[in-house]
N, C-alpha and C positions, 0 to 999 in steps of 0.2 A: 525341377529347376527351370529358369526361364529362360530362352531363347531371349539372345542382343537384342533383337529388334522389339520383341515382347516388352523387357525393361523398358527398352526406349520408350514404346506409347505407354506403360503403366504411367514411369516419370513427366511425359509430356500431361498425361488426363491431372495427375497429382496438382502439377503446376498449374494450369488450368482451373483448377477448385481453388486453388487457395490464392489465387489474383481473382477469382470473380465467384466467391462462398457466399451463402445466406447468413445473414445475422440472425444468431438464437436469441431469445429472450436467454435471461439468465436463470440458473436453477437455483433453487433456494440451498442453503448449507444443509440442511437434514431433509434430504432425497423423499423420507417421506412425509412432507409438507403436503398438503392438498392446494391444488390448484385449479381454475376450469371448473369452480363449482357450479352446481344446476339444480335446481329441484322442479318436479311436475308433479303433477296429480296421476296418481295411478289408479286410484278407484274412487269410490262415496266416500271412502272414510279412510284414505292412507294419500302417502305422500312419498315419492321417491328421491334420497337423496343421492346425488352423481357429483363425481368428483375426479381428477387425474392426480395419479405422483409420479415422480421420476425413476422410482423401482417399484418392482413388483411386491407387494404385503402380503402376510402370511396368512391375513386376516382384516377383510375391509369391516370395520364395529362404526356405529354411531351411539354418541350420549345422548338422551331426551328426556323431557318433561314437560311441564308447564311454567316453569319460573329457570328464571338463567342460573339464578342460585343454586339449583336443586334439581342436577339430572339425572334421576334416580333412575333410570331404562339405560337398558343397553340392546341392543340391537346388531346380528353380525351378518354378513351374507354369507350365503350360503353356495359362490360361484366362487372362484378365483379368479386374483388379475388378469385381465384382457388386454391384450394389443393388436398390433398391426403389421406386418415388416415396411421400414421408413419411418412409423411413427419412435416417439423419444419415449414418452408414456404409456403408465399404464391406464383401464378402466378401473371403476367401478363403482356399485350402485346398492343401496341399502333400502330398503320399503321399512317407515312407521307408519302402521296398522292401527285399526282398532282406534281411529283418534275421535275424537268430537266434534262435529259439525262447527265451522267458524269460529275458531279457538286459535289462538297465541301458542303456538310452541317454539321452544329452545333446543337448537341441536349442536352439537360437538364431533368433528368427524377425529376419528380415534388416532393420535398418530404425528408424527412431527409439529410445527408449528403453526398451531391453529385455533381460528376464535370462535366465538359463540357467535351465532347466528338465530335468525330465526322464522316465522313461517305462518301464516296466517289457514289452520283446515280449510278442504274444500267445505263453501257454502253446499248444504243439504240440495238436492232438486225438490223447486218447491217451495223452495226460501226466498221471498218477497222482498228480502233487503234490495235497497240498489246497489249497484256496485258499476266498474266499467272495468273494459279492456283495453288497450294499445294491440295495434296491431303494426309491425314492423315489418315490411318486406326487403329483400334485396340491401341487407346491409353489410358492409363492409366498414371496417377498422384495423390497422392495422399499419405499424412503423417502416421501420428504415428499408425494410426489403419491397415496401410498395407501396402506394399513394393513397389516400382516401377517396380523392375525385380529381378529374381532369376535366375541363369541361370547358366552349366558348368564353364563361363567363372569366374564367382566370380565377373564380375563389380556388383557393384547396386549403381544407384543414388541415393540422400539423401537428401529427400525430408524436409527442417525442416517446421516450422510451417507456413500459409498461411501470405502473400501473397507473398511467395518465387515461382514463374511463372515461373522465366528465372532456378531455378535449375533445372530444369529437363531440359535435352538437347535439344527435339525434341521441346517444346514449351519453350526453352530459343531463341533457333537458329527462331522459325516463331518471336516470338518479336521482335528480333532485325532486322528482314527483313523486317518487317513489308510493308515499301516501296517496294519492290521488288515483291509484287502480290496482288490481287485484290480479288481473296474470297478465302474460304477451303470451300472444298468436304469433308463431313466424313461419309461416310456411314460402319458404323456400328463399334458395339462394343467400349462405350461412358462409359472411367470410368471405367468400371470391379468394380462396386461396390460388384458383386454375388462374387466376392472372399474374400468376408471379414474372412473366416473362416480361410486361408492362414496365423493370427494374429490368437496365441492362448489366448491373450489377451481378443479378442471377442469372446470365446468360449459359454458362456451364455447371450451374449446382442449383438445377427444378427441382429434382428432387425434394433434396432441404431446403429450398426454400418455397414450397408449396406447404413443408410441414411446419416451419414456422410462423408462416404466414396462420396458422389454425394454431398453433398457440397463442400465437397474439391478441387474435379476436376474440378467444373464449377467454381467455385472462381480461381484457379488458370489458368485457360483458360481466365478467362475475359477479361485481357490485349490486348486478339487478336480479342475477339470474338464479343466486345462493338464495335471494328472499322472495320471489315475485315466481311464481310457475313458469316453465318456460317450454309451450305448449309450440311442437315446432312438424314438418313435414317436409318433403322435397323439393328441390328446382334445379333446374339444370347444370347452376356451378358446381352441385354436390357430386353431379354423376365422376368427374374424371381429372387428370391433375391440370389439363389444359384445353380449352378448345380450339378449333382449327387444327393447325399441322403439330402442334406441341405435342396433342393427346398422344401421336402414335411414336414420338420423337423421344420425349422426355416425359413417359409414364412406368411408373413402375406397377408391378402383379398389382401392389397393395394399397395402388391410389384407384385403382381402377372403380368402374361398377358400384358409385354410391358406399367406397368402402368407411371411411372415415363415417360419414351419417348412419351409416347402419351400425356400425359399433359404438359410435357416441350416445345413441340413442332408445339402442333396439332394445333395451333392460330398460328402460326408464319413462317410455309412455302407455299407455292403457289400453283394453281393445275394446269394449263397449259394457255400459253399468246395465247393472239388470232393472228391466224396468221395474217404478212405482207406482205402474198403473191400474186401476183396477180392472181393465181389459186382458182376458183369456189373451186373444190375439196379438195383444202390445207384449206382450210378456214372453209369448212366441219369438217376434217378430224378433225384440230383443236376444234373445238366447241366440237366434240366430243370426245374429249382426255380430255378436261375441265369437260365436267360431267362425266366421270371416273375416273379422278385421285380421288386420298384418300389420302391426304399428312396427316402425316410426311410419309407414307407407299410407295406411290410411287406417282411421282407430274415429272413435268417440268419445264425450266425458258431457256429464250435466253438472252445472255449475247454478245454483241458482233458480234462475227464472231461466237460463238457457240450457238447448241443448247443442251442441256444437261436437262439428264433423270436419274432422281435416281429411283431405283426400290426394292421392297424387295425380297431377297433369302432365307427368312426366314419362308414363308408361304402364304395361297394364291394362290396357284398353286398343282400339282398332284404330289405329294409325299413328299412337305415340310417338312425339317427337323424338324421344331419347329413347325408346324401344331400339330390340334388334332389326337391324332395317329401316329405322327411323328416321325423319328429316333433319334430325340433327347430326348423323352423323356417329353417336356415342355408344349404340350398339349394349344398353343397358340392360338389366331384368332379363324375363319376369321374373316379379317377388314374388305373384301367388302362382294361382292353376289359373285356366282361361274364365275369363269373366267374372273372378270374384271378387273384383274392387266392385265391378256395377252391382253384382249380387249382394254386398258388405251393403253397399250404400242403400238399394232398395230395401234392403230387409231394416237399415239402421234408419230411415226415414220414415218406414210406415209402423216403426215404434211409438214415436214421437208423439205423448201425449200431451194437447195442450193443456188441460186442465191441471197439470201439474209443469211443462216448463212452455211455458207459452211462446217462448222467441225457439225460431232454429236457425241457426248460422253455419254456414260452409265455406270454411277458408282453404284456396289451396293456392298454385304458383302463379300458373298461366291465365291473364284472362279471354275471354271472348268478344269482351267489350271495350275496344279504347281508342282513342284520340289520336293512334298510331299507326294505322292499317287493320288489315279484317282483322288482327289475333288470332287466337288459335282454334282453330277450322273444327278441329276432330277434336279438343275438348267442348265444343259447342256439341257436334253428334254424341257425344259419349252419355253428357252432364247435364245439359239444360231442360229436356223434356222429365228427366227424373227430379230436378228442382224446382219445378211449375209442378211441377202433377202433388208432390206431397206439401205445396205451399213452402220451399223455402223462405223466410223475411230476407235476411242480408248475405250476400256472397259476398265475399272477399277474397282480393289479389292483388300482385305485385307484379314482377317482371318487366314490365313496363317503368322506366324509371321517370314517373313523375306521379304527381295525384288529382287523382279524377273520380267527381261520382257521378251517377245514373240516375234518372228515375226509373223508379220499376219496369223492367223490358223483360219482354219476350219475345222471342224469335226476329230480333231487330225491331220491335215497333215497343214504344211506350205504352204501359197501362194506363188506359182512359182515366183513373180514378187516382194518380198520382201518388202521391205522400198517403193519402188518407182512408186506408182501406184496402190498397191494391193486392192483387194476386198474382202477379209478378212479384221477383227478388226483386231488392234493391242491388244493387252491384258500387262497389268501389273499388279503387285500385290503390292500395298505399304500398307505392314502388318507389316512393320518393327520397328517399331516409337517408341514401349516403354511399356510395361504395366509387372504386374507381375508373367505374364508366362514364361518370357523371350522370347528370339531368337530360330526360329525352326530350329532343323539340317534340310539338305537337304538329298531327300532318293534317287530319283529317278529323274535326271533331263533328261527331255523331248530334244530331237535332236532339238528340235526348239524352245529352248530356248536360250535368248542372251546374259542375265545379271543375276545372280545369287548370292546375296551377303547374310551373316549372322555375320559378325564381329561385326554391332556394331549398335545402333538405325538410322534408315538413311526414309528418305521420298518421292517420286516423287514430281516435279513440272513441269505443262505443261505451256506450251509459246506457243502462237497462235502467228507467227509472221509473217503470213500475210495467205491470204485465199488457199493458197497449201502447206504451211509447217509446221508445228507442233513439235515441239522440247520439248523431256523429258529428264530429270535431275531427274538422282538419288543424293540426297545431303546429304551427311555425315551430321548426327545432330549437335554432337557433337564440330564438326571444319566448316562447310561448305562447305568441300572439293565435288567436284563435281565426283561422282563416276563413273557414267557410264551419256551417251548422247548419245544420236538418233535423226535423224531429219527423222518425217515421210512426205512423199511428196505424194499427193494425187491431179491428174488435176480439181478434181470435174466440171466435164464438162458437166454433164447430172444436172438439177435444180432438177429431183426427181428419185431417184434410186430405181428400180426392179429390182436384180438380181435374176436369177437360178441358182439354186444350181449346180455347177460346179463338173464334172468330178473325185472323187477323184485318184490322184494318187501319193504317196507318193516318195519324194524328201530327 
C-alpha cells in the first residue's frame, strides 16, 4: 500500500503526463495490421521483408510470387515477435529466397489489413544494366510532437497527421520517383526521435514521445521503403533518447545504446556476398569479410556494377565519438571485438573484384570532409588510408546538414587528375534532406570543394551508367531541379587495386 505522500507524487507525475503527453499516431482497428514496412536485400538472390504490428503474431508468413494475381509461396519466419520496453510494437522480418536476379515480385504480409506490394530482385554482381541510388542522410519527419526543420530561413514543412509521406519534400520528391532508382542508402541519423524535447508539449512524457516520434517517421517512409531496399547504418541520433542533459534525465534501459536501430534492423540487413570472382584470394578475402561483418553496424551487398560498404562512424574503432568514453558523451557499444569493423572493411575491400563490379562505394554517417570545420578527426585515422589504399570511387555522408561535394582528396589535398582517372575517393555529403535542426550554415569551405549548397532540402543520386562513369545529382527536394552534376570517370583497369600512398603535394 502506498504511503500519503507516495499517492501524492504518483497523482501529481499522472497529472503532469496527461497536460503535457505525446501524441500517438493511431492504431489501426485489426492490431495485426502491418505497418513500418521495409524491405532490403539480404543476399545475391533473397530479399528481406520487415514489418511492425501492434501485438505480438503467432506467426510472421509472407505471400509471393511473380504476378499479384498469383501468390502461390508462402513463406514464415522462423523467430518470433520482437520488441522493446517503451516501444508499442512488435518486430518482424521474413527472407524470400531463391529469387531471380532483377525480376518483379509481389508480396502479401500475412495478417490484418494489408496490400499487395511489390519489389524489384537484387540486380546479379556483374550486371551492366544501369541503374541509380538516392542517398538520404540525416532525415527527419514527423508531426504534432515535433517539427520538421527550424532554421533562419523561417521555411518549415507541415507535417499534418500520418499517412501525409509526400508532405515533407525530400520523401514527397523519393515517392514520386519512385521509378527513377533502385534502392536508398541511409546511413545514419533515422528520425531524430532524441529531439523530442524541441516540443515543449513533451516536456514530461520523453518517453512516449521519443517513441512516437519513430512511428511516425517509419510510417511515413513506408510508401518508399515497402518497395525500394532500404539499405541503412548508424549515426548518432540512433545511439540514445536525447542528447545533452535529456539522455541521462529522460532515458529509459530500452532507448538506450542504438536500441531501437538494432532491433529495427538487425534481422534484416546482410553481412557480406561470397565472392564471383575468379581469384583464390578474393574468395578468401570474402569469406572473411562475411564472418566480420556485424550488420545493421557495418555489413556489405553487390548490386550490379557496384560493390557497396556501409560502415559505422559512430564507434568501434580508436576514439569513437559515441564509444564508451567518447566525445559525444553517449557512452555506446562495442558491437564487435576490438578492431573488427577495420578488419570487416579491410578484408571486405581487398575482395572487390573489379572485373566483375567495377564501382566501390562507402557510405557511413560522419564525414571528414566539409564546409563546416575539421569533421570528424578519428574517422579520418580509422577510414581513409584503408579507402585510398583499396581505390575507393565514392564515399558518402551526411551529418552535416547541407550538401556538398569533393574532388577526389586525400589526406586534405585534391588529386592531380580530378574527375578523370583519379585515385582518390570522391566524397560527398547528402546531409541536406530535412530534419529539425535545420540547414547548416557553411563556415569554412575547403579549396577542393565543388558544390556547396544550404538554400533548401536537396539529396544526392548516383547513376552507374556504365562500368567507367558514375554520375551524381544533387536534386532539389522540393522542385527536382537538378542542382549540381558530375560525371566521375574511372578506366578501372586493374581487377584488384593496391595503391601507395601518393606523394602529397598541394594543388
Amino acid at each position: 500500500m502506498m504511503a500519503p505522500i507516495q499517492k501524492l507524487l504518483a497523482c501529481t507525475v499522472l497529472a503532469a503526463s496527461a497536460s503535457a503527453a505525446a501524441t500517438w499516431p493511431p492504431k489501426p482497428a485489426d492490431l495485426e495490421t502491418p505497418v513500418q514496412q521495409r524491405i532490403a536485400i539480404d543476399g545475391p538472390n533473397s530479399m528481406a521483408i520487415s514489418w511492425n504490428t501492434y501485438e505480438p503474431l503467432h506467426q510472421a508468413c509472407i505471400q509471393w510470387g511473380t504476378a499479384a494475381a498469383n501468390l502461390s509461396n508462402t513463406v514464415c519466419a522462423d523467430k518470433k515477435s520482437v520488441t522493446y520496453p517503451s516501444s508499442r510494437t512488435w518486430f518482424h522480418s521474413v527472407v524470400l529466397g531463391h529469387l531471380k536476379p532483377a525480376t518483379t515480385y509481389y508480396y502479401k504480409i500475412v495478417g490484418g489489413q494489408s496490400a499487395i506490394e511489390h519489389f524489384l530482385s537484387p540486380r546479379a554482381a556483374g550486371d551492366e544494366t544501369p541503374f541509380s541510388i538516392n542517398t538520404i542522410i540525416d532525415l527527419g519527419a514527423y508531426g504534432q510532437d515535433g517539427y520538421t526543420i527550424r532554421q533562419n530561413h523561417g521555411r518549415r514543412d507541415n507535417i499534418a497527421e500520418i499517412p501525409m509521406s509526400t508532405n515533407h519534400t525530400t520523401i514527397g520528391r523519393l515517392s514520386s520517383t519512385l521509378n527513377d532508382y533502385e534502392l536508398v542508402l541511409h546511413p545514419g541519423d533515422l528520425g531524430y526521435a532524441d529531439t523530442w524535447s524541441e516540443n515543449p508539449a513533451n516536456k514530461d512524457d520523453g518517453e512516449n514521445a521519443f517513441a512516437s516520434i519513430l512511428e511516425r517517421f517509419y510510417l511515413q517512409l513506408a510508401p518508399i521503403s515497402q518497395q525500394r531496399p532500404y539499405m541503412v547504418s548508424p549515426g548518432n541520433h540512433e545511439a540514445a533518447c536525447g542528447l545533452g542533459h535529456h539522455k541521462t534525465q529522460f532515458c529509459p534501459e530500452g532507448q538506450k545504446n542504438f536500441t531501437d536501430f538494432r532491433v529495427r534492423f538487425g534481422d534484416n540487413m546482410p553481412t557480406a556476398f561470397e565472392s564471383k570472382s575468379e581469384s583464390h584470394e578474393a574468395r578468401v578475402n570474402a569469406n572473411r569479410a562475411q564472418k566480420l561483418a556485424n550488420p545493421p553496424f557495418w555489413y556489405s551487398f553487390e548490386y550490379g556494377m557496384a560493390h557497396i560498404v556501409m560502415i559505422d562512424t559512430e564507434t568501434d574503432f580508436e576514439n569513437a565519438p559515441d564509444a564508451v568514453g567518447g566525445s559525444e558523451g553517449l557512452d555506446s557499444g562495442p558491437f564487435g571485438a576490438p578492431n573488427q569493423q577495420l578488419e570487416f572493411l579491410e578484408a571486405d575491400l581487398a575482395s572487390v573484384d573489379r572485373g566483375v563490379t567495377p564501382w566501390l562505394v562507402v557510405a557511413g554517417h560522419r564525414p571528414w570532409y566539409a564546409a563546416n570545420g575539421p569533421g570528424c578527426t578519428s574517422c579520418k585515422a580509422a577510414f581513409e588510408h584503408v579507402f585510398y589504399k583499396y581505390g575507393v570511387d565514392v564515399a558518402v555522408f551526411g551529418h552535416v546538414h547541407n550538401s556538398q561535394r569533393y574532388l577526389p582528396v586525400y589526406d586534405g589535398v585534391a588529386d592531380p587528375a580530378g574527375l578523370d582517372d583519379p585515385e582518390a575517393p570522391m566524397h560527398i555529403v547528402s546531409g541536406g534532406t530535412g530534419n529539425i535542426e535545420g540547414l547548416d550554415e557553411f563556415d569554412k569551405v575547403p579549396h577542393f570543394n565543388a558544390f556547396a549548397y544550404n538554400d533548401d532540402f536537396a539529396y544526392a543520386n548516383l547513376r552507374f551508367e556504365d562500368a567507367q562513369n558514375l554520375r551524381v545529382n544533387f536534386i532539389r527536394s522540393a522542385t527536382g531541379e537538378v542542382l549540381d552534376t558530375s560525371v566521375l570517370h574511372k578506366s578501372h583497369k586493374k581487377r584488384f587495386v593496391r595503391q601507395s600512398f601518393y606523394s602529397q603535394i598541394e594543388i
